[in-house]
N, C-alpha and C positions, 0 to 999 in steps of 0.2 A: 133438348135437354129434358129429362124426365122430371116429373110435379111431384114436389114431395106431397106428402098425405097433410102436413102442416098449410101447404101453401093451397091445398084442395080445400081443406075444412075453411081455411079465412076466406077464400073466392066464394065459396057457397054460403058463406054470412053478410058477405059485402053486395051480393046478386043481390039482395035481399032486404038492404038498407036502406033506408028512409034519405030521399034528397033532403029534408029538413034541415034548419040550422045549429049547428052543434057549439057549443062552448068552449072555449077553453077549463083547464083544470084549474084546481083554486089554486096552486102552487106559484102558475104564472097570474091567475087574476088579482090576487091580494099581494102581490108583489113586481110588479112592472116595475114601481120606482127602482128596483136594482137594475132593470137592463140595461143594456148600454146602447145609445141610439143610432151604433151604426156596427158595423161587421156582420160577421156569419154565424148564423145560423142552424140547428140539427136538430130535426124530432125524428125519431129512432121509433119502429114498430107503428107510424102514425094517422093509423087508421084512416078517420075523415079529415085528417088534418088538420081539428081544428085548432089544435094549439101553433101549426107554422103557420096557420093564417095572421092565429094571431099575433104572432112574432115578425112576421112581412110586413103586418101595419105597422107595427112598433118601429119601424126602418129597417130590419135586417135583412140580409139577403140569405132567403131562406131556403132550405134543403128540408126533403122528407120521403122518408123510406118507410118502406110495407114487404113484407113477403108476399102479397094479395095483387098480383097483376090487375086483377080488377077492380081493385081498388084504384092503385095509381090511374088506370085509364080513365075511370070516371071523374079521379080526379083535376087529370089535363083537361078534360071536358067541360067542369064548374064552371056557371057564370061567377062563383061564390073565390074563385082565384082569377079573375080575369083580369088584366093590368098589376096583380103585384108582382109580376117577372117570379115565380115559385120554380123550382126542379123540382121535379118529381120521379123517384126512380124505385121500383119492382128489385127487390134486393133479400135476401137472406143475412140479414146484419150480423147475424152470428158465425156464419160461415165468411162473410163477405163486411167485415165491422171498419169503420171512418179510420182514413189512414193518422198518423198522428200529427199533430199541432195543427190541425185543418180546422177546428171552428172555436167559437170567440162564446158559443152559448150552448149546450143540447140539452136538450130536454126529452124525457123517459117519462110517461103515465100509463100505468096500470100494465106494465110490461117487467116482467122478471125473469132475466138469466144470467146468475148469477159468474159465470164463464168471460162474461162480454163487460162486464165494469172496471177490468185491467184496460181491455181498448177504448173505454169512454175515457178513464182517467187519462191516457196517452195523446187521443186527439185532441182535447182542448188545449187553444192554445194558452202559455203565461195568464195569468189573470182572469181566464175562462170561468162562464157559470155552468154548475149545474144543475137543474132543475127537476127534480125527482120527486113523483105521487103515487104511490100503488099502495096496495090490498096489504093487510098484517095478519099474522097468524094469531092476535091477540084482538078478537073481535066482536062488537056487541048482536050487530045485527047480520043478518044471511047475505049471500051477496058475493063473486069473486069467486075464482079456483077455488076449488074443493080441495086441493092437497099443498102442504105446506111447501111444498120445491117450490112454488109460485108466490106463498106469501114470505113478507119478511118475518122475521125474529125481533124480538124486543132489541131496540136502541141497531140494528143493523144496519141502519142509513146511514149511521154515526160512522161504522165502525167500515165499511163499505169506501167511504170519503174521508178515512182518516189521513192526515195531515191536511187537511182544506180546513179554510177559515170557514165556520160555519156562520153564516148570514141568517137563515131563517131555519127552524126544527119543529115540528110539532108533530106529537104523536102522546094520544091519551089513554089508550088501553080503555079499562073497565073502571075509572077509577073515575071515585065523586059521583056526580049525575049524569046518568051513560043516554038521558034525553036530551042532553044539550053537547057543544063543542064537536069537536071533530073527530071522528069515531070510524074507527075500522079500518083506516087507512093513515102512512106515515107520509112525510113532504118533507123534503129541504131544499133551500137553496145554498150554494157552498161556493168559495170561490178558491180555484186553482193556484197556490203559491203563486209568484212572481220571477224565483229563484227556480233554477233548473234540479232542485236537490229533490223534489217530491213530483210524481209522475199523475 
């Protein structure tokens, strides 16, 4: 099967990556008390993985996809996954996106296509979270895609996850003291009706 030019450009950033230990994003850190301590799991686009690390510890049973073959390899390799049972799968999620009502949680950071959030809304199952941190087009400091197809628009997390009970939002623009609070990037966490009427 031929490599896309997308999936060359991540392989030659991930050759390249520092073993070091990565964080989770504030979305999931300042918010664990929502997770739920047990079901499935999905980080989407997920680089070094380190937010389904940190969603394996939390108890789920966790999935995590990359376009970046070598990513994933390195990452079946980690001492840093060793014993939390992780999948790990080499995938074009846009081409190839979670079939529906398949996970209980997914989580998306600093990845935007906006094509693919029909099939995030669909896989989660009833009662599903999801967990969403990336880049705004409304921004103080430098940093992040340079072209707006990549960042959000004002209040578009909202409107993205409309009909979801929205649990956590924040998103500050330029507004007040742009030296403090949470700047350049939007988060929610939102939870999936319970009712079959919203997708």
């Amino acid at each position: 099967m031929e490599i896309s030019d997308t999936q060359k450009k991540w392989d030659a950033i991930y050759q390249k990556a520092d073993e070091g230990e990565y964080a989770a994003v504030r979305v999931l850190q300042e918010n664990r008390h929502l997770l739920p301590t047990s079901g499935t799991a999905l980080e989407l686009a997920c680089g070094m993985a380190a937010n389904a690390i940190f969603l394996a510890k939390h108890g789920l049973t966790t999935t995590a996809w990359d376009i970046s073959e070598v990513v994933i390899e390195r990452l079946r390799a980690s001492p840093a996954v060793a014993g939390l049972g992780m999948t790990f799968e080499a995938r074009d999620i846009v081409r190839q996106p979670p079939p529906p009502a398949s996970f209980d949680v997914i989580v998306v950071s600093y990845f935007l296509d906006r094509s693919l959030i029909p099939h995030i809304r669909r896989a989660l199952k009833p009662g599903g979270l999801i967990c969403y941190q990336t880049f705004t087009q409304t921004y103080v400091n430098e940093g992040g895609p340079r072209t707006s197809d990549f960042r959000l628009a004002d209040n578009e997390l909202l409107q993205l996850f409309g009909g979801y009970q929205v649990l956590v939002y924040r998103e500050e623009g330029r507004v007040g003291d742009t030296e403090q609070g949470h700047r350049d990037e939007a988060l929610i966490v939102a939870q999936k009706p319970t009712s079959g009427e919203v997708e």
